[in-house]
C-alpha positions, 0 to 999 in steps of 0.5 A: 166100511171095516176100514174106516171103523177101525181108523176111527176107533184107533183115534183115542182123541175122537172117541174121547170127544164123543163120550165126554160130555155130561148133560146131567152135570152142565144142567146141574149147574144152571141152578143150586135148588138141584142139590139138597141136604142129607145125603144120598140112601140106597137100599134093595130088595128082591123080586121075582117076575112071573111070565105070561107064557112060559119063555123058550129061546134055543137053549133053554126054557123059563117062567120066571126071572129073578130081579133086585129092585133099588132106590137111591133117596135123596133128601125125599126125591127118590130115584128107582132101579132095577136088575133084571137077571136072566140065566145066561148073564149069571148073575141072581138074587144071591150075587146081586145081594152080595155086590150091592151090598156093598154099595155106598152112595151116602160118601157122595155129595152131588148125585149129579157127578154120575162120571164118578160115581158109577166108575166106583161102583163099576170097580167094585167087583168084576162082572155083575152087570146087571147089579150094576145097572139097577144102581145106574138106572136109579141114579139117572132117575134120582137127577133127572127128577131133580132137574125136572126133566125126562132123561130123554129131554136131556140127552136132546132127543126127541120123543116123537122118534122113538121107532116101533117096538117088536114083540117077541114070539119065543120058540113053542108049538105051531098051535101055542105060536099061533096064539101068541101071534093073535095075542100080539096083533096091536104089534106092527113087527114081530121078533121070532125066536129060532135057533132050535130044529123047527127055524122054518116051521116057527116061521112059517107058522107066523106068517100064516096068520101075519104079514107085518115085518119081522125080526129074528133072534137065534140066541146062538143056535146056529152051529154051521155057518152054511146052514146060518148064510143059508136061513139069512137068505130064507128069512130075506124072502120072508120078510125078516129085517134082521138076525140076531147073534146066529152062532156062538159068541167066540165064532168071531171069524164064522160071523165075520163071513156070514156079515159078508154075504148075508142079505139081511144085518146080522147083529151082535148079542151075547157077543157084545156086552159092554163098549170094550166089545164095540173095537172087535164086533165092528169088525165082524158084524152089521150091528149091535144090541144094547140091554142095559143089563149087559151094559151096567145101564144108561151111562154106557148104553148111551155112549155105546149108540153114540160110537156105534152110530158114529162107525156107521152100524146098526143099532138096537136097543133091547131088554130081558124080561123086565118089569116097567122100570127098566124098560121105561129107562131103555126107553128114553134112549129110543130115538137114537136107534135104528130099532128097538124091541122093548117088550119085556114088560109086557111079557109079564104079569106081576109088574110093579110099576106104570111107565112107558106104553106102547100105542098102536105098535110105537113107543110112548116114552114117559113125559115125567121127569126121570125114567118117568115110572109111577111105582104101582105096587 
């Protein structure tokens, strides 16, 4: 497989034919009512989501995360955004404010030339994924408002395949985690955080109130490859479908070995961020997780799932702590993937928009036009 992935990523011809294509800009051009006078506005403003429960993964604890909430107006027709900006992305309100800044959107004629317009945003400054992710999620909402249509819709896919949603399970005390198992009974898989000295007893724990399946993430947590070989074949026996990023995000060649002998997919995290990373991982790991606060938004999120399906790896479309907005927008890439773990909106309790639900364990995607969020707050 390591052989075919990388023939085909040395063929710069085939990789260009997968993610030329624009459906926002061919849809566009069926009619001229989609374009209107003016000119395009944005603006922000910061936001702080608050945590049901206090969030614990392998290095560290928070209760709150900080977001910036964009609009892009466009002759009345607004489109809504969001960056969402955990610690380890190091990004927060005060660089999110300095780079959106000095964002222009008013220099742009058609909001439908996304190719252009987001390649300039992306070159504004180096880093700052998540900024950059609030002004492409607005943008992809804006235009698929304007033509009517739920992103999904355009992208071709059908909504009736969005898979189940895990819901996550961070790292607490047995009695803490048997009440979170309770309050997560509607879910049919469940996502454990590990990555500290208490793996197996946080396992453990959740299947002495659950049997459905599970997922595993140890954010890095992981500091020997024996040890990580050796919890793949315990969480094999425990029902756990797959690991998420086992050790540090340099330990290329340590996961490359692991990737070999382990029961179970080992998927790449913190060590995949944006599709530069897809040539190096494909090499070394099962899979990917795509967050569209790694991956500047839905632009390159979608051709992200496109190549990586194309190599023949797993894929997961994921999120951080995030309010409805950005969760609705992952959402629409949903049936593209092998799983998904869109939870974060539901891990909050200051939520400001009404979007994507999930019913009995499954996704719901919006059926409105855009990302398919009604601002509630």
């Amino acid at each position: 497989m390591k052989t075919n992935r990388r023939a085909f990523l040395k063929s710069s011809a085939a990789s260009a034919t997968l993610l030329a294509t624009n459906p926002f800009e061919t849809m566009a051009t069926t009619t001229s009512s989609n374009v209107r006078a003016g000119r395009m506005k944005f603006s922000f403003r910061p936001f702080t989501i608050e945590m049901k429960h206090v969030f614990t993964v392998a290095e560290m604890s928070r209760s709150t995360t900080p977001v910036v909430l964009t609009e892009v107006d466009y002759g009345g027709m607004v489109g809504y955004g969001e960056a969402s900006m955990p610690p380890y992305l190091g990004e927060s309100h005060e660089t999110a404010t300095r780079f959106l800044s000095q964002v222009d959107l008013s220099k742009y004629e058609n909001p439908f030339q996304l190719e252009t317009i987001l390649a300039d945003i992306d070159a504004i400054a180096a880093g700052n994924p998540a900024a950059k992710a609030s002004v492409d999620i607005a943008l992809h909402d804006l235009v698929g408002k304007l033509l009517n249509q739920p992103l999904s819709t355009i992208w071709g896919l059908d909504r009736s395949k969005a898979p189940l949603t895990s819901f996550t399970i961070g790292i607490d005390k047995p009695d803490v985690v048997r009440q979170k198992v309770k309050e997560a009974a509607a879910f049919k898989i469940l996502k454990i955080k590990l990555g500290k000295d208490n793996d197996k007893e946080m396992i453990e724990t959740v299947r002495s109130m659950t049997d459905v399946p599970l997922t595993a993430d140890a954010n890095q947590g992981w500091k020997d490859r024996a040890y990580a070989l050796e919890m793949t074949h315990y969480l094999k026996e425990k029902g756990v479908k797959f690991i998420e990023q086992p050790m540090a995000k340099e330990r290329f060649d340590d996961h490359a070995w692991l990737t070999e002998r382990s029961p179970i997919p080992v998927l790449a995290d913190e060590a995949f961020q944006r599709i530069g990373d897809l040539k190096k991982v494909s090499t070394c790991y099962s899979g990917i997780v795509v967050k569209l606060m790694k991956s500047t938004g839905l632009r390159e999120a979608y051709k992200m799932l496109l190549l990586a399906k194309s190599l023949g790896m797993k894929t997961l479309i994921g999120c951080m702590t995030e309010t409805s907005c950005a969760v609705s927008a992952a959402s629409h890439l949903s049936p593209l993937v092998d799983w998904a773990d869109l939870d974060g909106n539901l891990l909050i309790k200051n939520d400001v928009f009404d979007g994507m639900k999930v019913v009995d364990g499954k996704i719901v995607i919006p059926d409105r036009p855009g990302i398919g969020v009604v601002k509630i707050a």
